[in-house]
N, C-alpha and C positions, 0 to 999 in steps of 0.2 A: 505255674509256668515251668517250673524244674522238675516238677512232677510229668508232665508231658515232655520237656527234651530226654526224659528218660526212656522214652517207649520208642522212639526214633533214632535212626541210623541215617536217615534223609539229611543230607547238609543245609540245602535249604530250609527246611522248618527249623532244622536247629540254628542257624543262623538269625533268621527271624525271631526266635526265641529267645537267644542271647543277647542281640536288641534290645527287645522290649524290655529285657530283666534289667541292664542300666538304663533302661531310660524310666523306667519304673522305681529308680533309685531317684533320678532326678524329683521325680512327680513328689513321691515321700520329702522329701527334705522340703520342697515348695509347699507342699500343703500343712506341713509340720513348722515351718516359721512363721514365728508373728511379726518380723522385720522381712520385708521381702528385698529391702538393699541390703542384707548379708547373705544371699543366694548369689552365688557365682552366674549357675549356667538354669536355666529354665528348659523349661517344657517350650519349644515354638511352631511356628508354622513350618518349619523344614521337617521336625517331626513329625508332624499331620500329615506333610505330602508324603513323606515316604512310608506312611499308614496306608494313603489313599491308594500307592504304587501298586505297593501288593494286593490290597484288595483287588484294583482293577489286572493285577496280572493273574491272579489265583482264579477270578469267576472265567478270566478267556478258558483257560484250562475246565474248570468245572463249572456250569453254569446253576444259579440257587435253581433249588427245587419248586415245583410247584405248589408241593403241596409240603402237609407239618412234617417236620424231623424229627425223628426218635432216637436222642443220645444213645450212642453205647455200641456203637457197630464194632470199634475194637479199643484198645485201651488207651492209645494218641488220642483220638477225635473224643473219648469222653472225659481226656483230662483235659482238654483246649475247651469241651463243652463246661465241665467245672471251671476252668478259670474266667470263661467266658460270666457264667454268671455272678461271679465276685468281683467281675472288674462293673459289670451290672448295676448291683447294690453299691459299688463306691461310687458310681457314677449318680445314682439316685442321691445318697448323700453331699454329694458336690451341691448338685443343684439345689439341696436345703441352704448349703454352706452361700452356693450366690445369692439365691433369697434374699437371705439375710445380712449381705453385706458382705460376709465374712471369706470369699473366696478370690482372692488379689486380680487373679489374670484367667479371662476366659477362654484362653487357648488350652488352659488344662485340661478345664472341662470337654471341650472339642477333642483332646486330642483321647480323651475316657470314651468318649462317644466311639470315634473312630478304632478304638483298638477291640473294643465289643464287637464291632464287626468284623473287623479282621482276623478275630478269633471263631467267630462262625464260619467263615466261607475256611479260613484253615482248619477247621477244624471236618469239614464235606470234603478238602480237597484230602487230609488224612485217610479218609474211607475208602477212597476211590487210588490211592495211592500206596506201592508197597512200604511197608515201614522201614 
């Protein structure tokens, strides 16, 4: 994520970015405790909806593609497409983590889901936008 607010001048994406990066701090420490009552502040549904916000304000502006996307149009949209797939893979591990018991509150998970997407359509609306 610091890797892409670096190739942008845009406030918006960068604002969006420095979000996520604390709220991404939050998520770490949640899924990093084995007492979830010495966690202050969580992951919750206020963060999901303002997940959900931008999604649905990024596609009015850009609407998804029909067809497959080929990372790399410039250096924002392929570091939003890299972080994209490492929020991915935590996302896949979460879900071992519920599986098994082992993951306290499922609005994490949801809110892993929802930021995988909102790093795709930010990451189309990068392309289509100056940096």
């Amino acid at each position: 994520m610091g890797l892409a607010k670096t190739f942008t001048e845009n406030e918006q994406i960068r604002n969006i970015i420095s979000t996520i990066q604390g709220e991404l701090v939050l998520l770490g420490a949640e899924l990093s405790s084995t007492d979830p009552c010495r966690i202050v502040k969580h992951i919750d549904l206020e963060h999901i909806a303002q997940l959900e916000q931008w999604i649905n304000g990024l596609q009015q502006e850009v609407p998804l593609a029909p067809r497959f996307v080929s990372p790399g149009v410039n250096s924002l949209s392929a570091a939003l497409d890299l972080a994209r797939s490492v929020i991915r893979r935590t996302e896949r591990s979460m879900v071992i983590l519920q599986e098994i018991g082992q993951l306290q509150r499922a609005e994490a998970l949801k809110y892993v889901n929802r930021l995988g997407c909102l790093l795709y359509i930010l990451a189309r609306y990068a392309e289509k936008s100056p940096n």
